[in-house]
N, C-alpha and C positions, 0 to 999 in steps of 0.2 A: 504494500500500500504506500504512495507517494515516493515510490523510489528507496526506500527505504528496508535494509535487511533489519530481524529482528535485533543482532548488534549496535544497528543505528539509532532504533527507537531507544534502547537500554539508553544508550549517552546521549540521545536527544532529552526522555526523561528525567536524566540526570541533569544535563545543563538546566532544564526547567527548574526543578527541582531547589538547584542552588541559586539562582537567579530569586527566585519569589524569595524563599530564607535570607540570604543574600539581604536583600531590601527591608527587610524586618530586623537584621542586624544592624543595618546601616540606621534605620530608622530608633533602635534603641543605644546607639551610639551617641547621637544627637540629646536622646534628655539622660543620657549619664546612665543606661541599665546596662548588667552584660547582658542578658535574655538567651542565658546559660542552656536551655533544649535547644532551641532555635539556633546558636549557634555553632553548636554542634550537629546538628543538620547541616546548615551550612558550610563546615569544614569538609563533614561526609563527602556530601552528595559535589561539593566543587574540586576536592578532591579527585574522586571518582572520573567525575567528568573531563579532567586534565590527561587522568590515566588512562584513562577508556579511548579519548583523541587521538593516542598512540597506536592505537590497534587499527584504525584504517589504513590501507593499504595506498603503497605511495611509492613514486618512483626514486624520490628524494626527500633530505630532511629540506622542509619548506617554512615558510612563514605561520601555518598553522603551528608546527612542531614550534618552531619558538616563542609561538606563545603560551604553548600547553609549559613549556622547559620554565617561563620567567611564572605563569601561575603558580605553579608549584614551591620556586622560591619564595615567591610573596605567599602564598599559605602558611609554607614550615616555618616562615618568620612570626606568622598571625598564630600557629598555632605555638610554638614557641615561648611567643611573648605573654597569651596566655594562660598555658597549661605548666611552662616550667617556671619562669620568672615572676608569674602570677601577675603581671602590669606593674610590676613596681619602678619608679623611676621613670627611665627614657622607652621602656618596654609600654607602658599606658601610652605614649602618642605612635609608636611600631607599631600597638597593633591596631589602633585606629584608622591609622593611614594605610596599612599590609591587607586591612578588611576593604576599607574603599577600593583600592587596585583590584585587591583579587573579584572583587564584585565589577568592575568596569569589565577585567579580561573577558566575563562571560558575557557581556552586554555588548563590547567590541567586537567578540565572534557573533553573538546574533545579530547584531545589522549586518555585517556580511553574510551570513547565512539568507538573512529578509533579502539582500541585493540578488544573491544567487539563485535562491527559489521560490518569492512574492513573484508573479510575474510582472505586475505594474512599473514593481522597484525595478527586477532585471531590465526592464526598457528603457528606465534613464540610465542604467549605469550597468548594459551588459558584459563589460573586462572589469569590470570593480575598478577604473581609470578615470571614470566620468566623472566630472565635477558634485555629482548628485552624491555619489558616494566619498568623497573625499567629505566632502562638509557635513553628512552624517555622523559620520567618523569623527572628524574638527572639533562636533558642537559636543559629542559623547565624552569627546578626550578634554577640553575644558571642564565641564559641568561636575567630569569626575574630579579633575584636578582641584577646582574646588572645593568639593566636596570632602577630598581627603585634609585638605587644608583646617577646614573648619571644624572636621574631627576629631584632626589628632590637638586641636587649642581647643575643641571644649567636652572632647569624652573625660570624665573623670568621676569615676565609679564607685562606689563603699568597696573597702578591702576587701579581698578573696577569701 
Protein backbone atom coordinates (compact mmCIF):
# COMPACT_ATOMS: atom_id res chain seq x y z
CA UNK A 1 0.00 0.00 0.00
CA UNK A 2 1.51 3.41 -1.00
CA UNK A 3 4.79 2.04 -2.17
CA UNK A 4 5.54 1.17 0.84
CA UNK A 5 7.01 -2.54 2.33
CA UNK A 6 5.99 -3.46 5.75
CA UNK A 7 9.67 -2.37 6.89
CA UNK A 8 8.64 1.03 5.70
CA UNK A 9 5.44 1.47 7.54
CA UNK A 10 7.55 0.12 10.84
CA UNK A 11 9.83 3.46 10.44
CA UNK A 12 7.21 5.44 8.94
CA UNK A 13 5.31 4.71 12.31
CA UNK A 14 8.10 5.20 14.11
CA UNK A 15 9.03 8.64 12.70
CA UNK A 16 5.25 9.58 13.47
CA UNK A 17 5.58 8.32 16.59
CA UNK A 18 8.42 10.55 17.62
CA UNK A 19 7.50 13.47 15.91
CA UNK A 20 3.85 13.86 17.83
CA UNK A 21 6.05 12.81 21.41
CA UNK A 22 8.75 14.99 20.15
CA UNK A 23 6.39 18.05 20.40
CA UNK A 24 4.82 17.27 23.70
CA UNK A 25 8.43 17.31 24.88
CA UNK A 26 9.28 20.39 23.24
CA UNK A 27 6.08 21.80 24.60
CA UNK A 28 6.97 20.72 28.20
CA UNK A 29 10.24 22.11 27.82
CA UNK A 30 8.81 25.43 27.52
CA UNK A 31 6.96 25.77 31.11
CA UNK A 32 9.88 23.89 32.91
CA UNK A 33 8.35 19.98 33.12
CA UNK A 34 10.52 16.90 32.09
CA UNK A 35 7.07 14.96 31.17
CA UNK A 36 9.35 11.96 32.14
CA UNK A 37 6.70 8.87 29.99
CA UNK A 38 6.52 11.15 27.04
CA UNK A 39 9.82 11.50 26.85
CA UNK A 40 10.85 8.51 26.90
CA UNK A 41 8.75 7.77 24.06
CA UNK A 42 10.23 10.08 22.59
CA UNK A 43 13.91 8.96 22.84
CA UNK A 44 12.35 5.22 21.99
CA UNK A 45 10.56 5.73 19.10
CA UNK A 46 13.26 8.69 17.42
CA UNK A 47 15.74 6.47 18.23
CA UNK A 48 14.31 3.68 16.54
CA UNK A 49 13.53 5.61 13.63
CA UNK A 50 17.22 6.82 13.02
CA UNK A 51 18.13 3.02 13.30
CA UNK A 52 15.53 1.65 11.28
CA UNK A 53 16.62 4.63 8.34
CA UNK A 54 19.74 2.53 8.05
CA UNK A 55 18.10 -0.57 6.86
CA UNK A 56 16.98 0.95 3.44
CA UNK A 57 18.74 -0.19 0.87
CA UNK A 58 21.07 2.32 -0.97
CA UNK A 59 23.65 2.46 -3.26
CA UNK A 60 25.72 4.81 -1.07
CA UNK A 61 26.10 6.47 2.32
CA UNK A 62 23.89 9.70 1.25
CA UNK A 63 22.50 12.72 2.94
CA UNK A 64 19.76 10.75 4.53
CA UNK A 65 22.49 8.58 6.40
CA UNK A 66 23.94 11.62 7.62
CA UNK A 67 21.34 12.74 9.13
CA UNK A 68 20.07 9.59 10.69
CA UNK A 69 24.42 9.47 11.93
CA UNK A 70 24.03 13.50 13.45
CA UNK A 71 20.25 12.23 15.12
CA UNK A 72 21.77 9.96 16.87
CA UNK A 73 24.58 12.06 18.28
CA UNK A 74 22.07 14.65 19.27
CA UNK A 75 19.81 11.98 21.16
CA UNK A 76 22.96 10.19 23.19
CA UNK A 77 23.80 13.75 24.11
CA UNK A 78 19.65 14.24 25.16
CA UNK A 79 19.62 11.12 26.43
CA UNK A 80 22.87 11.41 28.39
CA UNK A 81 22.31 14.70 29.73
CA UNK A 82 19.30 13.37 31.15
CA UNK A 83 19.49 9.97 32.23
CA UNK A 84 23.28 10.17 33.40
CA UNK A 85 24.12 13.80 34.41
CA UNK A 86 20.47 14.08 35.55
CA UNK A 87 20.43 18.00 33.99
CA UNK A 88 22.68 19.25 36.24
CA UNK A 89 24.68 22.36 35.32
CA UNK A 90 25.42 22.94 31.46
CA UNK A 91 23.66 19.28 30.83
CA UNK A 92 19.86 21.31 31.63
CA UNK A 93 20.56 23.69 28.56
CA UNK A 94 22.33 20.16 26.35
CA UNK A 95 19.54 18.65 26.77
CA UNK A 96 17.00 21.20 25.87
CA UNK A 97 18.77 22.35 22.90
CA UNK A 98 19.83 18.15 21.85
CA UNK A 99 15.64 17.65 22.33
CA UNK A 100 14.88 20.63 19.98
CA UNK A 101 17.41 19.37 17.12
CA UNK A 102 16.69 15.96 17.49
CA UNK A 103 12.97 16.95 17.02
CA UNK A 104 13.68 19.27 13.93
CA UNK A 105 15.85 16.07 12.27
CA UNK A 106 12.48 14.29 12.02
CA UNK A 107 10.41 17.35 10.98
CA UNK A 108 13.47 18.07 8.28
CA UNK A 109 13.06 14.53 6.84
CA UNK A 110 9.24 14.94 6.80
CA UNK A 111 9.18 17.93 4.60
CA UNK A 112 11.37 16.17 2.36
CA UNK A 113 9.44 13.08 2.45
CA UNK A 114 5.98 15.61 1.97
CA UNK A 115 8.36 17.06 -1.35
CA UNK A 116 8.98 13.52 -2.48
CA UNK A 117 5.60 11.82 -2.04
CA UNK A 118 2.51 14.86 -1.58
CA UNK A 119 2.03 15.00 -5.17
CA UNK A 120 1.09 18.85 -5.15
CA UNK A 121 4.42 19.45 -3.20
CA UNK A 122 6.53 17.04 -5.69
CA UNK A 123 5.24 19.60 -8.57
CA UNK A 124 6.82 22.77 -7.06
CA UNK A 125 9.92 21.02 -6.16
CA UNK A 126 10.35 17.61 -8.18
CA UNK A 127 14.74 17.27 -7.49
CA UNK A 128 14.01 18.70 -3.99
CA UNK A 129 16.27 21.81 -5.82
CA UNK A 130 13.33 24.07 -6.38
CA UNK A 131 13.02 27.14 -4.44
CA UNK A 132 9.77 25.71 -2.87
CA UNK A 133 11.76 23.38 -1.16
CA UNK A 134 14.68 25.10 -0.01
CA UNK A 135 12.47 27.78 1.87
CA UNK A 136 10.56 24.97 3.44
CA UNK A 137 13.46 23.64 4.77
CA UNK A 138 15.00 27.61 5.59
CA UNK A 139 11.72 28.45 7.59
CA UNK A 140 11.88 24.76 9.48
CA UNK A 141 15.71 25.28 10.10
CA UNK A 142 15.10 28.98 11.74
CA UNK A 143 11.80 28.26 13.77
CA UNK A 144 13.88 25.28 15.12
CA UNK A 145 16.82 27.39 15.74
CA UNK A 146 14.89 29.32 17.66
CA UNK A 147 13.29 27.26 19.22
CA UNK A 148 16.28 25.59 20.71
CA UNK A 149 17.60 28.88 21.75
CA UNK A 150 14.80 29.76 23.99
CA UNK A 151 14.84 26.28 25.47
CA UNK A 152 17.87 25.70 26.42
CA UNK A 153 17.57 29.91 28.43
CA UNK A 154 14.27 28.95 29.86
CA UNK A 155 13.92 24.99 30.50
CA UNK A 156 14.62 24.76 34.04
CA UNK A 157 13.05 21.82 35.86
CA UNK A 158 12.67 20.75 39.80
CA UNK A 159 15.65 18.39 40.51
CA UNK A 160 15.76 14.75 39.25
Amino acid sequence: MYGLTAYGWIHTLLSFVGIASGLVVLYALFISRRADNWTTIFFVSAVATSVTGFGFQSAAFGPSHWIGVFSLIVLVIAILARYVFRLAGPWRWLYAASVVVAVYFLIFVLIAQAFAKVPALHALAPTQTEPAFAIAELVATVIFLMLAILAARRFRPMAI
